[in-house]
Structure formats: C-alpha cells, structure tokens
C-alpha positions as CSV (number, residue, x, y, z in Angstrom):
1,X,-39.9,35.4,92.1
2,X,-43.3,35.8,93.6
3,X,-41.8,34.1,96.7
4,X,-39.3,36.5,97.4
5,X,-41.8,39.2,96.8
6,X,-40.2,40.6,93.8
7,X,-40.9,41.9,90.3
8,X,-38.1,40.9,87.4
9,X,-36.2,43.5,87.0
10,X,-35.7,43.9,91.2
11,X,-34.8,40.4,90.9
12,X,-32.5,41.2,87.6
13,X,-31.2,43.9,89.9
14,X,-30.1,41.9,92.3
15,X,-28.6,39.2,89.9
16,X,-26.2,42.1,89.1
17,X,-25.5,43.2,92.2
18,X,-24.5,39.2,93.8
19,X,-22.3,38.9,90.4
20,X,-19.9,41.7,92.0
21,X,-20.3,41.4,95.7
22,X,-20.1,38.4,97.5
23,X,-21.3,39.2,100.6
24,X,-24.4,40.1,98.9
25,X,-24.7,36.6,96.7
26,X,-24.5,34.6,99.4
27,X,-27.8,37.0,101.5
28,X,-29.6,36.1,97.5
29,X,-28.5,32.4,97.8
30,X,-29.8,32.0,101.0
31,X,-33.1,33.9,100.1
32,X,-33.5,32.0,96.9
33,X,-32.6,28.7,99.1
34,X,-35.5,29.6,101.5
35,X,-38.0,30.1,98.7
36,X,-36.8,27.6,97.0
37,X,-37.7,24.5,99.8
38,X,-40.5,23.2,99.1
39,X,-41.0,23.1,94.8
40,X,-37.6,21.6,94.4
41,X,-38.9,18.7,96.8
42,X,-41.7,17.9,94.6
43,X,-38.8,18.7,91.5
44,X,-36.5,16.2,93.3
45,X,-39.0,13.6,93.5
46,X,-40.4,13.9,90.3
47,X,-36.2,13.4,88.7
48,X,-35.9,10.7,91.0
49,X,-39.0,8.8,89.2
50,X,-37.7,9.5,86.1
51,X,-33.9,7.8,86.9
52,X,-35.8,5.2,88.5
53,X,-37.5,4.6,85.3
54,X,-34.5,5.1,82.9
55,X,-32.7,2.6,84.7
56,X,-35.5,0.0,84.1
57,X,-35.3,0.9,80.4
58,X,-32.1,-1.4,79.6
59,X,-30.1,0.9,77.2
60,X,-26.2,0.1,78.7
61,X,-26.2,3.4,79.6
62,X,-26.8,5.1,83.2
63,X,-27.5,8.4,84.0
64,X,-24.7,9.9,85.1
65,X,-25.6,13.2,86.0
66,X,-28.4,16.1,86.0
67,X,-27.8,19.0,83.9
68,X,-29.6,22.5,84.0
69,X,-30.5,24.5,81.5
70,X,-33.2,27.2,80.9
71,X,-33.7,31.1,82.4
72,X,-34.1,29.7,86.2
73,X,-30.4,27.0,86.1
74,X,-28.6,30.2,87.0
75,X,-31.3,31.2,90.3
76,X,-28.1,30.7,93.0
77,X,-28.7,27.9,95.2
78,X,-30.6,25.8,92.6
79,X,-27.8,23.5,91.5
80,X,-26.3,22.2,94.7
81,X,-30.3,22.0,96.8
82,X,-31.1,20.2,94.0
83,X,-28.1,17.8,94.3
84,X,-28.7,17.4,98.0
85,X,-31.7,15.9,97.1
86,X,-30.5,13.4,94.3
87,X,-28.1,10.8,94.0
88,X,-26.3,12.4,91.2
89,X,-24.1,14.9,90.8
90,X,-26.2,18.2,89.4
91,X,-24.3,21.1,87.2
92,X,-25.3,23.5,85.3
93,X,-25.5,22.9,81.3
94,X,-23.2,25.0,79.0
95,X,-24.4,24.5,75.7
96,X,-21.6,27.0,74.6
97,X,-18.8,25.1,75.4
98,X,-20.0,21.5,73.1
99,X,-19.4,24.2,70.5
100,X,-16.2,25.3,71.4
101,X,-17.9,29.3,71.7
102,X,-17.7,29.3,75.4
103,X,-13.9,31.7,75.7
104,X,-15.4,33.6,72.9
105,X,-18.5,35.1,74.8
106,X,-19.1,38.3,75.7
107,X,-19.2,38.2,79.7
108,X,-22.5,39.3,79.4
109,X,-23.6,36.2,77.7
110,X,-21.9,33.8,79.4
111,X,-23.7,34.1,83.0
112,X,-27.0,32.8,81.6
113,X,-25.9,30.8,79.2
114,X,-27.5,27.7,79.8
115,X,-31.1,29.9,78.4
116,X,-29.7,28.9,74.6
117,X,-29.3,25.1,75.2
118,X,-32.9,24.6,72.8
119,X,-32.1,27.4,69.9
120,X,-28.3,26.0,69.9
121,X,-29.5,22.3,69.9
122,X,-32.0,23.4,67.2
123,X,-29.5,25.2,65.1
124,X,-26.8,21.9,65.4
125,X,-29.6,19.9,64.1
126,X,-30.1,21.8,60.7
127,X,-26.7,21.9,60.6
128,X,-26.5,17.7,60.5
129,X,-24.2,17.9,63.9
C-alpha cells in the first residue's frame, strides 16, 4: 500500500474497480507487480529455507505446494511472482471450500476469502474436525 502511494480505501477502490474491468486489473497487477519486487524476494527466500528444512525433517511427506491465505493472498500478482520464484506451484487457499461453503457464499465474500482460513480453522477445532 504505502508503495503504490495509496491510503486503503483508494486501494479498496481500486480492488473494485479491477474485479469488473479487465483492462483496469491488469494496469493494478502490473502496479502491484512493481511494488511488489523486492519484499517478495526476501519472502521467496525466506519459503525456500523453510522447504529446504522440511525436507530434512524425514516425515514421508513433501511439500507439495504453497498456499495463501490472509487480507494480502488476494493483492493481484502475488500468487504467480511468488511461484516464479519457488519451485512449487503457489495458489491461493480457500478455506471455504474444505467445508463444502464455497457455492453458498455471497459474491461478496468469496473474493477475499482466504482472510478466514485462522477463525474457520479455529472454529473446526472446537468442533473435533
């Protein structure tokens, strides 16, 4: 946000407008790209220790891919500059759709979805899931 040189609710403004014009998503993705350079480097290095490490750990399982969750996995561009600089495939995390919820959203829940991955998680737990 403070490297595109806006305040929230321009950059909520603009959410809206890429989600019904495309021409205008891909100008955001591109500016969100450029701003974006240099902390996903140190984001992509800091992953790529971490698989390093869980491979070393000797569970039986490998990590098979990254998933994003939280208010910035939906920031355009994120998911596939990330992936460029992993070795994994990166998407973003629907916490709805483990639940089966997913075709039941309201349209203005499902873009951002991925912001209720902890309270839905959380809730599964007390629930014994």
């Amino acid at each position: 946000r403070e490297r595109l040189h806006l305040d929230r609710d321009a950059l909520e403004e603009l959410a809206a407008e890429a989600a019904t014009d495309e021409a205008r998503a891909a100008e955001l993705e591109h500016a969100i790209g450029a701003a974006l350079e240099t902390p996903l480097d140190g984001l992509a290095s800091g992953l790529s220790e971490c698989l390093r490490y869980a491979a070393t750990c000797g569970t039986g399982r490998a990590v098979e891919r990254v998933l994003l969750t939280g208010g910035a996995a939906d920031l355009p561009a994120l998911a596939p500059l990330l992936a460029q600089r992993l070795p994994l495939p990166v998407e973003l995390g629907d916490p709805c759709r483990a639940c089966g919820a997913h075709p039941n959203l309201p349209a203005a829940l499902r873009r951002g979805r991925g912001v209720y991955a902890t309270a839905l998680g959380l809730a599964l737990r007390g629930l014994g899931a």
